[in-house]
Structure formats: C-alpha cells, structure tokens
N, C-alpha and C positions, 0 to 999 in steps of 0.2 A: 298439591303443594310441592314445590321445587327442593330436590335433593339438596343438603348443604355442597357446599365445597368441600373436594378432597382435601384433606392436610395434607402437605410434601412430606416425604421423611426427609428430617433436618440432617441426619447424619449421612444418605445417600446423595442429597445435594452438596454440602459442605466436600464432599469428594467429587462429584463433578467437576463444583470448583474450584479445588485445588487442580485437577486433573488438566483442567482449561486453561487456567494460570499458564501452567507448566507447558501446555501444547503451545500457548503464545509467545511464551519465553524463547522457546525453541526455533519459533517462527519467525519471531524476529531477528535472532540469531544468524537461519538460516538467509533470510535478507540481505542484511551485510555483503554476503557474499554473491548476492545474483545480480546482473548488472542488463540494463536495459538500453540499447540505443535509436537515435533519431537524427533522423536528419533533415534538413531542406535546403532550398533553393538545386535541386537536383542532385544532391549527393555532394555539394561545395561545401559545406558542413555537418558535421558527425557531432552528435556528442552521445558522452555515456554516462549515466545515472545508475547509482545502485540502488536495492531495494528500498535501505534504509534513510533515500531522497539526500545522500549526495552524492554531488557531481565530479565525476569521476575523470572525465577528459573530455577536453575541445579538440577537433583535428578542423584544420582551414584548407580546403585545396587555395593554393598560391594564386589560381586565376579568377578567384572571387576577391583579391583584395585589388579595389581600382580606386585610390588615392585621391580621382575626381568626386567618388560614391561611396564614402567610407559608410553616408547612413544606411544602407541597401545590404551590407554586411553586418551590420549592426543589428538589423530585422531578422535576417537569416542564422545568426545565434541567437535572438531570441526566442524565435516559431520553433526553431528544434532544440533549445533545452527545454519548453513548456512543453513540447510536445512528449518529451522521454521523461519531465518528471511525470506525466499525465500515465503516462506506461509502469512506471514504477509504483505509484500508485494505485491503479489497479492491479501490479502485480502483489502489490501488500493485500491489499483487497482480499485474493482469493485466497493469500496463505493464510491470515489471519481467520476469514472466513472458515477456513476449516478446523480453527480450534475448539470454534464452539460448535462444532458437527455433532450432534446426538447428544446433546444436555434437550432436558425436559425444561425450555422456558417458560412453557405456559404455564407450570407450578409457582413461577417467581413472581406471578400478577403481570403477566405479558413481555417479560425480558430483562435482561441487564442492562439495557442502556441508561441508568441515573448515577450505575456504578462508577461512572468515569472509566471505562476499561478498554484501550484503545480499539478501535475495528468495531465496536460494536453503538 
C-alpha cells in the first residue's frame, strides 16, 4: 500500500511565500531600471525598452527616412521595437525566475501558477 502524502508545514511555506513575494517586488523594481536595445534594418534604428516593457527611445539614422518609402521605415521600427520588447521580456523572465528559486513547489500540488502571481 502506497505511503500517504507528506503534509507541508503551513507555517514554513507561508514564509517562503512571503519570502517570494518580496524577492519579486524587488525584481521588479529592479526592472525599471534595466533597459534592453534593438535594432534593425542595419543599425538605422535603435530603440530601447526597459524591463518593466516600456519603451524608452527611438533613434532614426536620417538616411533611413526616404520620403518616396516612408512604409520600409515604418517596418524597421516595428521589427526592432518587437524585437527589444522580446528581450525585455525575457529579461523579466530570468529576474522573476529567480524569485521563486528554492521554494518547495511540489508541496503546493505542482506549483503556483492558479495564484495569478506574475512570472509564474
């Protein structure tokens, strides 16, 4: 006959996730502040995105706007702002990622994800 399940201590976890909360709070925090760039059509546009997915600056080099092909400049800011919020996003990714580093999810019935709790 198969062992019960372990009970979690409720009062160990309950700290965890306070513990988690607080490392995400932090982490988002630190987002704000980290800024990711992109560019395309060769470096004829830049832009920059921070962690916390907004966009920070457009720079245009002047010989990308050709007033006969204005849609061709049009494309080249939008390939490289998708592309930097794509980066920003993964960079949330890893920060987030590490707040729930070493909590015992398997106690929780397979995780937090039903908690609504961003990153996971």
């Amino acid at each position: 006959m198969p062992k019960p399940p372990r009970m979690p201590n409720m009062q160990q976890m309950m700290q965890q996730v306070q513990k988690m909360q607080q490392d995400m709070a932090a982490a988002q925090e630190e987002l704000k502040n980290e800024v990711v760039e992109a560019s395309a059509g060769g470096g004829m546009v830049t832009v920059k995105v921070s962690g916390d997915l907004q966009l920070r600056e457009v720079n245009i080099d002047p010989s990308a706007v050709d007033p006969d092909d204005v849609e061709i400049l049009g494309d080249m800011v939008l390939a490289a702002v998708n592309e930097a919020l794509r980066a920003a996003q993964e960079l949330a990714e890893r920060k987030m990622g590490g707040a729930t580093a070493g909590l015992d999810l398997g106690a929780l019935g397979g995780g937090l994800g039903g908690l609504g709790l961003p990153g996971l």
